[in-house]
C-alpha positions in Angstrom: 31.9 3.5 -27.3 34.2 2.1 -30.2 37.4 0.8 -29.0 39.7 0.7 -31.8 42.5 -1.1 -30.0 41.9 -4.4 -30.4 42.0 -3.6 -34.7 45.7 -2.3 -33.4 46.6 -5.8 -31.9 45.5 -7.2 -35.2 46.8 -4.9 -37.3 50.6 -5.4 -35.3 50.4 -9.3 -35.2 49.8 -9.3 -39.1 52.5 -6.7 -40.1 54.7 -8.6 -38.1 54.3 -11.9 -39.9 54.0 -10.2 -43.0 57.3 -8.8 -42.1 59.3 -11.4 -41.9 58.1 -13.1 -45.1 58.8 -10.0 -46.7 62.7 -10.2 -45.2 63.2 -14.0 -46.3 61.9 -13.4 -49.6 64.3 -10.6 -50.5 66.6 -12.4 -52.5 63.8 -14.0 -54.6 62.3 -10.7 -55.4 65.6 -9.1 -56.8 65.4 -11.3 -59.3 61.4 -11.6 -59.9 59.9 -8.6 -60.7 58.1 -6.5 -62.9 56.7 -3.4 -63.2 52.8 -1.4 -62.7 52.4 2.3 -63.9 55.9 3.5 -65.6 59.0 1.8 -66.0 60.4 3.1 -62.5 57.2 1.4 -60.6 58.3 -1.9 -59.6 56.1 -4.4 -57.8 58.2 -7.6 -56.5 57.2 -11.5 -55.9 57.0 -10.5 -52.1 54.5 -7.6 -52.8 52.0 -9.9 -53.9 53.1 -13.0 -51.4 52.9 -10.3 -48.5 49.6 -9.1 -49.6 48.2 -12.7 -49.9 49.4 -13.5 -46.2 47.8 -10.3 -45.0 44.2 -11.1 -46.6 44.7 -14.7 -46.2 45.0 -13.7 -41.7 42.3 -11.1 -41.9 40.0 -13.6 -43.4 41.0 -16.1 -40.3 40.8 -13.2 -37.7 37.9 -10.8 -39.2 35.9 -12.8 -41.3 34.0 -10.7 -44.4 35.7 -7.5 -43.7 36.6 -6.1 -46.7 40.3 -5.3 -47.4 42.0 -2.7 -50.1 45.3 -3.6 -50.7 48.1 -1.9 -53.4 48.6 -5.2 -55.3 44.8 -6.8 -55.6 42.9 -3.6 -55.2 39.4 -3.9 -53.7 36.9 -0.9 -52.1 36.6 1.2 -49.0 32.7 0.4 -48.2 30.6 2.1 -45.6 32.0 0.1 -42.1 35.0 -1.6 -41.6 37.6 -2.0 -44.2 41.2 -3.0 -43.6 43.9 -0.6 -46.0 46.8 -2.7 -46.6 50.2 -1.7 -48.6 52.3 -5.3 -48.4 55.6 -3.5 -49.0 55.6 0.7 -49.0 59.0 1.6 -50.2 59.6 -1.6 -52.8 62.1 0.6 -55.0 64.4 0.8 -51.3 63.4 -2.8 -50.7 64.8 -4.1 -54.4 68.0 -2.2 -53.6 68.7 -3.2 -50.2 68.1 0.1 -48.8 66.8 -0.7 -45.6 63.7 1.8 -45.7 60.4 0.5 -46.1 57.5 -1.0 -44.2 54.3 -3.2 -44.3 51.3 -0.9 -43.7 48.1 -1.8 -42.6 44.9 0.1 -41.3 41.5 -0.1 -40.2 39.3 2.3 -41.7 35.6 3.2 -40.4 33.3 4.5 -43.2 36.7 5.7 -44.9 38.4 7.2 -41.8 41.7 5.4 -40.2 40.9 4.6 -36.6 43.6 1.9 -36.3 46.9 1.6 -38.1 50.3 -0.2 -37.5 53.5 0.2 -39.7 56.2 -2.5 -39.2 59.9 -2.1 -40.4 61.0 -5.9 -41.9 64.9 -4.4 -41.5 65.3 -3.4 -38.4 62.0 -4.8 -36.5 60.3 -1.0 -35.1 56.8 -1.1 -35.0 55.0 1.9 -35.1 51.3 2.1 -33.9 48.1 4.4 -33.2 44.3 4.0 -32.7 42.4 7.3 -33.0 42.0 8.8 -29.7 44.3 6.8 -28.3 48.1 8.7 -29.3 50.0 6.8 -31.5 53.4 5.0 -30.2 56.8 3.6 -31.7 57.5 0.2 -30.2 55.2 0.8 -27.2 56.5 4.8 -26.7 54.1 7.4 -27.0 55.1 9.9 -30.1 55.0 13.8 -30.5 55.4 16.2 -33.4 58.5 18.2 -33.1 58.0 21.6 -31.2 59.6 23.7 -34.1 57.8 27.2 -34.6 60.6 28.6 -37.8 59.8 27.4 -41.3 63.2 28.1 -42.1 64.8 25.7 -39.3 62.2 23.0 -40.4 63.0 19.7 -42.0 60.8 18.8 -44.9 60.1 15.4 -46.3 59.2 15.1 -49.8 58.3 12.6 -52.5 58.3 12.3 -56.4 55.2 10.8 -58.8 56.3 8.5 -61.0 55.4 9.9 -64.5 58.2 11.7 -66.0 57.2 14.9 -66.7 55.6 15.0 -63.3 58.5 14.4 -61.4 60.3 17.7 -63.7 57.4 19.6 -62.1 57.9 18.5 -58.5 61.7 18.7 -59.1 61.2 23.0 -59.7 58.9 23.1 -56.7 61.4 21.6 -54.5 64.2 23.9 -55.7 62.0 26.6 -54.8 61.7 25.5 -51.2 64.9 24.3 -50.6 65.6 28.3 -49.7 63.0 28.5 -47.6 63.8 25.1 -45.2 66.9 23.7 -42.9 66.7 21.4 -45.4 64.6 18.4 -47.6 65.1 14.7 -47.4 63.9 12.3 -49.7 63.3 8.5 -48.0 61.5 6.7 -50.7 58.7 5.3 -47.9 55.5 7.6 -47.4 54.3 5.2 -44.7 57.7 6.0 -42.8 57.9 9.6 -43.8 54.9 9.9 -42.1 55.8 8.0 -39.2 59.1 10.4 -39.3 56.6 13.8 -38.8 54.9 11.5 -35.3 58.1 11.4 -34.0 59.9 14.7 -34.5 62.6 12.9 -37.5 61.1 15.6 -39.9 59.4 18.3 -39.0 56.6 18.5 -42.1 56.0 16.2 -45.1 53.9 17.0 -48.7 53.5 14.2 -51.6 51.4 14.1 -54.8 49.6 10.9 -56.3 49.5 8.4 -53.0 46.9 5.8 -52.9 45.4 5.2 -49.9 47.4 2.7 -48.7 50.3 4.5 -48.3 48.9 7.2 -46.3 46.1 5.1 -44.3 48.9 4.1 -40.7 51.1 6.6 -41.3 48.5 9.5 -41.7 47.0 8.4 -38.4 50.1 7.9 -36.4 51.3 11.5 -37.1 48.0 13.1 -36.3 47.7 11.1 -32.7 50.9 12.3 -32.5 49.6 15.5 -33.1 50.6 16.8 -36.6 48.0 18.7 -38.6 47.5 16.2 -41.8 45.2 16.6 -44.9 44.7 13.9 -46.8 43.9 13.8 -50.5 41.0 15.9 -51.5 41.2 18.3 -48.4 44.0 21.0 -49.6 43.1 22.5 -52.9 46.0 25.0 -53.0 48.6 21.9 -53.1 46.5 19.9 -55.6 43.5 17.6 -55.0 45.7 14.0 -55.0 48.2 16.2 -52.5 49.1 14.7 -48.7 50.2 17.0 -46.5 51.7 16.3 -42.7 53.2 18.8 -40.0 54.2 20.2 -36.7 51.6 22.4 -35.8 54.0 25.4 -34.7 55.3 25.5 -38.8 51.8 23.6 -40.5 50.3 27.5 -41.5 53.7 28.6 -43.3 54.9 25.3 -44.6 51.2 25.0 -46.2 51.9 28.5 -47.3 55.5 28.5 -49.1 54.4 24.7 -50.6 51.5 26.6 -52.4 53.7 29.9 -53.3 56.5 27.2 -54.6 53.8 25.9 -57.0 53.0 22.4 -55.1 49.5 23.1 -56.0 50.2 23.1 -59.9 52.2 20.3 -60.6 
């Protein structure tokens, strides 16, 4: 039987290092970077340093393995492939807001089966390997046990195209009467993490690339949320990712779809 634990160890000791170059760069990055999609899509000097170390280790500890990372791109084959987002959250990293993470993930024949997401500000380590529960900092996680859409907390995200975001922004007025209330991070990776451990009780993005979903998805369904990943919820739009307790997944999947998520 496949033991995907030992990808975990790998995946930890990486994201750590990766970490801390990350945090000793910062001041460099402020000052060097430029930007990828829009004008609001920054990628920094210690994206592409970060990413660099990560390949550079998993070429040392897993030799040929293929890796798909945010800054140099690359494929997810049939078999092993390692995900890798060097810093999820760089708009919060640029402006000192301590909120972002370096994700990585192993990924059989495109499925996450080992994933760790490391916070360079304040050192948390979050972890899973399927079948195994998923654990912050060596404690095991659990979904929140709320059952009342309207006493749920819902994270959220923008795109960064314009006239998307005008969309999204209608969509979340609409369920901002249906919720306790919405919080916007800036971190899927984390956000994610957030649903494993109860912090917010559901979460719903458009237009993530793999790499920011690839740990975080993983840790919140060992921790047993109901996640659907792109390409698996056609009423909330076929690049939609969708996380949440299972007592509120039905009606937040509902209202999302009635609030127009699905057309934006």
């Amino acid at each position: 039987m496949f033991d995907p634990r030992p990808l975990v160890d790998i995946a930890t000791s990486i994201g750590r290092e990766a970490g801390a170059l990350v945090q000793r760069m910062r001041s460099e990055a402020v000052i060097s970077f430029d930007t990828k999609s829009t004008s609001t899509d920054v990628v920094t000097a210690a994206d592409r340093a970060s990413e660099q170390l990560v390949r550079t280790r998993l070429s040392e500890l897993r030799p040929g393995e293929p890796v798909l990372g945010e800054e140099e791109g690359g494929t997810v084959v049939e078999g092993l492939t390692w995900v890798v987002d060097p810093i999820d959250g760089t708009v919060n990293y640029l402006y000192g807001i301590p909120w972002y993470s370096v994700s990585i993930a192993a990924q059989l024949d495109g499925e996450s089966v080992a994933g760790a997401v490391f916070e360079p500000a304040t050192g948390r380590m979050w972890t899973a390997a399927r079948g195994f529960g998923s654990f912050l900092d060596g404690a095991p996680l659990r979904v929140s046990a709320t059952t009342d859409l309207s006493l749920s907390l819902l994270g959220y995200g923008f795109a960064y195209r314009p006239e998307r975001r005008q969309r999204q922004a209608d969509t979340w007025a609409g369920m901002a009467t249906r919720v306790r209330d919405l919080r916007r991070a800036g971190a899927a990776s984390l956000d994610l993490c957030s649903v494993a451990a109860g912090r917010l009780d559901a979460y719903a993005e458009h237009a993530l690339g793999r790499w920011d979903w690839a740990a975080g998805g993983l840790i919140a369904a060992e921790a047993g949320a109901v996640v659907r990943l792109p390409g698996s919820s056609p009423e909330l739009g076929e690049d939609a990712t969708f996380a949440a307790s299972p007592g509120i997944a039905d009606a937040m999947y509902g209202a999302l779809a009635e609030c127009g998520f699905g057309k934006v």
